[in-house]
LONUKE-689581 format. One record per residue: residue in three letters; z, x, y of N, C-alpha, C in turn. Coordinates in steps of 0.05 Angstrom, whole numbers, plus 5000, padded with zeros to 4 digits. Each point is the difference from the previous one (the first is absolute). Example, Ala and Ser with C-alpha at 12.3 -4.5 7.8 and 13.67 -1.06 7.14 Angstrom:
<atoms>
ALA515652644886500049825024500050185024
SER498649935021500150165024501449855022
</atoms>
This chain:
<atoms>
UNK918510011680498750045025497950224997
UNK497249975012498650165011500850264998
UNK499350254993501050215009499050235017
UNK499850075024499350195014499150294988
UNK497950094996499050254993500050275017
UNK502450094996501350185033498650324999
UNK500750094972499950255001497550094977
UNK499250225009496150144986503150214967
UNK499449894976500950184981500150255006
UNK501750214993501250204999499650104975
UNK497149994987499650064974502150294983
UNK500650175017501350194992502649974986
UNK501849735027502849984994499449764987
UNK498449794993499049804987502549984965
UNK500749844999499149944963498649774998
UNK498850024979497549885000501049764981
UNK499349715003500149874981498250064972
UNK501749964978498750074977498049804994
UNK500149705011497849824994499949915018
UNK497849905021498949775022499049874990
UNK500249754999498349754993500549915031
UNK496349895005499649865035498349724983
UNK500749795021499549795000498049925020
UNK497550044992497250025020499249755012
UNK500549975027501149745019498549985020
UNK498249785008499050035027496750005006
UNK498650124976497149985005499349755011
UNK500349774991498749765009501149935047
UNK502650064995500150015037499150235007
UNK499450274992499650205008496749915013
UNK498749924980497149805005499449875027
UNK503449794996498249795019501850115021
UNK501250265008501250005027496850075009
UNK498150164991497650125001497749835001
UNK500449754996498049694994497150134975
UNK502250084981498150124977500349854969
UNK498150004991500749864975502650154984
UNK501149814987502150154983499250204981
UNK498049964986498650244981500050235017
UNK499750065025499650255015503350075009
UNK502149864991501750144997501850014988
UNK499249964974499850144967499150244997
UNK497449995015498250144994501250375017
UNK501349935014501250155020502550024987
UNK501049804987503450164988499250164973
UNK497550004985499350264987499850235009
UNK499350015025500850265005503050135007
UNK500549855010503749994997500750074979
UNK499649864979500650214969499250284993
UNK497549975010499850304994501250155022
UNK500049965019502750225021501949984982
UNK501849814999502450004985500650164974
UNK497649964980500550164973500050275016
UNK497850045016499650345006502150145012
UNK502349905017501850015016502050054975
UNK500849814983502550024971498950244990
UNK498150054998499050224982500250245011
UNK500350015023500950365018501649905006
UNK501749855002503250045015502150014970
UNK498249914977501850044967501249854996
UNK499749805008501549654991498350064974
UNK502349964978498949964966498149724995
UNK501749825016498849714986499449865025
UNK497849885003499649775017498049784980
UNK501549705017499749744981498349855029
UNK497649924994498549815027500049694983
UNK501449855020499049754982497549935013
UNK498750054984496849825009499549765002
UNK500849814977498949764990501749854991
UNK502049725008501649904977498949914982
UNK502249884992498949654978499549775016
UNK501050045023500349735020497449985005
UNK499250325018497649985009496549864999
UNK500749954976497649804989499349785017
UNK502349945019499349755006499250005027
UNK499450225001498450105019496749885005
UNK498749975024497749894994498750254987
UNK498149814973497750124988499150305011
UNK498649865012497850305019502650165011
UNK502349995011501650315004501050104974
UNK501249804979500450134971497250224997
UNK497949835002497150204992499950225015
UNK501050025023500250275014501550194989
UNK501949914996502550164999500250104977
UNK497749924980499350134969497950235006
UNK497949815016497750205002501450295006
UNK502550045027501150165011500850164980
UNK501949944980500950084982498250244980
UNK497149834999498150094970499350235025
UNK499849955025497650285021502550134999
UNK503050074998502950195002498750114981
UNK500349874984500350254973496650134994
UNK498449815000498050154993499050245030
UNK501150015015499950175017502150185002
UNK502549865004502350264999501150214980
UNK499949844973501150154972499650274994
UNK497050115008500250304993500750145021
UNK500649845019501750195016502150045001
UNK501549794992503149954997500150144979
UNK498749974962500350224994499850285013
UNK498950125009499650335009502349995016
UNK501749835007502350015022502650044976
UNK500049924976501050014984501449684997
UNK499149835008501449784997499749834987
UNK503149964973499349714985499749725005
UNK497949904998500049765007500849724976
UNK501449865016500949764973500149725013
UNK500749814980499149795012502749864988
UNK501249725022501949844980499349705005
UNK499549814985499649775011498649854976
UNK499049764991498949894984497849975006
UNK498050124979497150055004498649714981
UNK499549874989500649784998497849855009
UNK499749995029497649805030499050214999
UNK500550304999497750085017497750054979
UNK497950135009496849894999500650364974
UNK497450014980499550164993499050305004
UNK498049965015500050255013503050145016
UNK500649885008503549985021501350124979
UNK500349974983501850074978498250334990
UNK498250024991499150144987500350265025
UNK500349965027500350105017502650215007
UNK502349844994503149994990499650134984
UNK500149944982500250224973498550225001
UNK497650135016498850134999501750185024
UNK500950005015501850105014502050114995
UNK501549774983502650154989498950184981
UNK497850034984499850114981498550365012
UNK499049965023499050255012502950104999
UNK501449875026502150205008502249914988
UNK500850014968502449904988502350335000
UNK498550204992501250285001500250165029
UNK499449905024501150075021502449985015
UNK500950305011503850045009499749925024
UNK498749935017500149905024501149735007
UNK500349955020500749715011499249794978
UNK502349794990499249834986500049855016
UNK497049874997499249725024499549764982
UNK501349804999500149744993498549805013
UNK499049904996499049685012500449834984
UNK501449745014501549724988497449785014
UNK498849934974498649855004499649764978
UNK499649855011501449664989502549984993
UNK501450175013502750044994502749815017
UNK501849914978501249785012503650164986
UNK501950035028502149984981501549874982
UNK499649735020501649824975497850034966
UNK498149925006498150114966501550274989
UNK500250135011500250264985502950004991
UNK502149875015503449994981499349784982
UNK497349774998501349794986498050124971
UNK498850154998498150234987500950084982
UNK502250135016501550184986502849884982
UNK500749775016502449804976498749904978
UNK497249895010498249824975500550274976
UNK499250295002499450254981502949984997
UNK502550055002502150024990500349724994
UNK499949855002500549774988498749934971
UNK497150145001498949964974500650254984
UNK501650205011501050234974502949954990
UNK502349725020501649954987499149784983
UNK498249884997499849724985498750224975
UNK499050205003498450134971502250224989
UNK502549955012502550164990500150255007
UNK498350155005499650345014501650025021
UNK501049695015503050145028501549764996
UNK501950145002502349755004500350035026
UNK501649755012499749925029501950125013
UNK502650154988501150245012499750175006
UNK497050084984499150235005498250045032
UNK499949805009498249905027500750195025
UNK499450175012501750165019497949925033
UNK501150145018498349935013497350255003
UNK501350234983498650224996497449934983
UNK500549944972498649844994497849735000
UNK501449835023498249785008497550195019
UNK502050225016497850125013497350134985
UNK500750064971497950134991498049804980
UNK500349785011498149824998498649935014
UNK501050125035497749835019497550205007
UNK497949935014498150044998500050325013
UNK502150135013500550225023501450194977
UNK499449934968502050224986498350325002
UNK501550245005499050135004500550155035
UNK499449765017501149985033502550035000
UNK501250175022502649995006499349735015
UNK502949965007500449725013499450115041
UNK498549835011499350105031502050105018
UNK500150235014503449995013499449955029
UNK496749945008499649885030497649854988
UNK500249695014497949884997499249925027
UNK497850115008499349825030498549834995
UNK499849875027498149715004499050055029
UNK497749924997498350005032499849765012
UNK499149985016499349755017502349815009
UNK502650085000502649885016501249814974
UNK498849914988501449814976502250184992
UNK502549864988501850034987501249794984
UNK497750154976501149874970498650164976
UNK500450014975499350134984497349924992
UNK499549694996498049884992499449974975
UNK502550094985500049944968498150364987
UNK501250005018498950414996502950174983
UNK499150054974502550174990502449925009
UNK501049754989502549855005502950144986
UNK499250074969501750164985501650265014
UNK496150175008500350335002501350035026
UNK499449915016501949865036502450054989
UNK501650034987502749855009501250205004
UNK500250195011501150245012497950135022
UNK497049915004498750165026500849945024
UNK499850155011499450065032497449805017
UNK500849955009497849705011500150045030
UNK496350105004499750025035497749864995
UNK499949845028499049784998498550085034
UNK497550025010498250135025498649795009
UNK499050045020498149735012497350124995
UNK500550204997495850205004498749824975
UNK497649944998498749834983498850234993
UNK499649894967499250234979497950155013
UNK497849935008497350145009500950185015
UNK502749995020500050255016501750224994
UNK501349904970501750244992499950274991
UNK500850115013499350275001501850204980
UNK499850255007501350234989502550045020
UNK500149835023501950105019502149734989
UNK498449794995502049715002501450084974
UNK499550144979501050084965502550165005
UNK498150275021503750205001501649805026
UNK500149865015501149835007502849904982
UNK498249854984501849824985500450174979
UNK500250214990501950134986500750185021
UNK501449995022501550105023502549774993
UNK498349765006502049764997501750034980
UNK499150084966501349954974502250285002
UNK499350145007501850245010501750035009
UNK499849825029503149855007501849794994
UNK498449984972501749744993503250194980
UNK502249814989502250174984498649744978
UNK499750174971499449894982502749974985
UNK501049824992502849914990499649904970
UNK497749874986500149884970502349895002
UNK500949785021502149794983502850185007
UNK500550275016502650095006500550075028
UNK502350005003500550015032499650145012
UNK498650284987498450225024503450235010
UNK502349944993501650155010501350224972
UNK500250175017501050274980503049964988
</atoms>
């Protein structure tokens, strides 16, 4: 169900999730409640990101994960894929030295693969500014698909037991994890989603399996700094159990 966003964070008495990963939901109705083209609100959930990084980054959330882009999403018409790149190449070539001077690393997880050359040279040029900064590690999942990324990661253990380097006992799930594309990421301990849907969408299927899942109706473009400590209000009141009965 839906969940009600009751209370403004208590940053003080707060603990903070050590990773957010949000599931960026809604630009396209955010549009047409407005009778606006969908590019204008894309164009409008970029700024939503940048509130959001700026917000993780003074409240001291270590990690935040934005899924930008799947694998699905391709099949998207043409001209909004073309937006939603262009969007991408004006983020970074406009935000990066700032996000550096904020101290923030930026990274990327997803199969680069489709996207265009400059796009890439873009990516790498990013991670490679801010690879030595202690600030907020900011991720963006782009062409990123979960199911790809576990079957990724069996294909690579599968070709180091056929070349004898692992035997198939050796297989852990510790291990499988440090095959997928998030090695390095703690696993998310709140993932939101905007725009009322409730489902993952093939978003970090693996790293999920112990988060906290709030799920809001506010469509990405209007998410704020208020709707973030919200929903880590929400994750706060949750009893985190890993699989035990929560009793002493």
């Amino acid at each position: 169900m839906t969940q009600g966003l009751g209370h403004r964070l208590d940053a003080a008495a707060a603990s903070l999730p050590r990773h957010i990963a949000i599931i960026m939901d809604g630009n396209g109705r955010w549009a047409k409640k407005r009778y606006m083209p969908r590019t204008l609100g894309h164009r409008e959930g970029a700024e939503a990101v940048r509130r959001t990084v700026t917000a993780c980054a003074e409240l001291g959330v270590p990690y935040l994960t934005l899924f930008a882009f799947s694998s699905e999403n391709w099949k998207r018409p043409a001209d909004e894929v073309d937006d939603l790149m262009w969007l991408l190449r004006s983020y970074l070539q406009r935000e990066v030295n700032e996000l550096n001077r904020q101290r923030v690393r930026i990274g990327f997880i997803g199969e680069r693969d489709r996207l265009a050359p400059d796009l890439i040279t873009l990516i790498e040029n990013a991670e490679l500014q801010t690879r030595n900064n202690d600030g907020l590690v900011f991720t963006i999942a782009l062409n990123y698909g979960g199911q790809n990324d576990i079957v990724s990661a069996a294909r690579r253990l599968a070709e180091e037991v056929a070349a004898g380097s692992l035997r198939p006992d050796q297989i852990t799930p510790e291990s499988f994890a440090a095959h997928l594309m998030t090695l390095g990421l703690p696993d998310p301990d709140l993932i939101i989603r905007t725009s009322g849907e409730q489902r993952l969408s093939n978003f970090m299927l693996w790293q999920s399996a112990y988060s906290e899942l709030v799920f809001i109706d506010t469509l990405w473009p209007d998410f704020s700094r208020e709707s973030l400590e919200q929903a880590i209000d929400l994750f706060n009141r949750r009893e985190r159990r890993f699989g035990a009965t929560g009793e002493s």
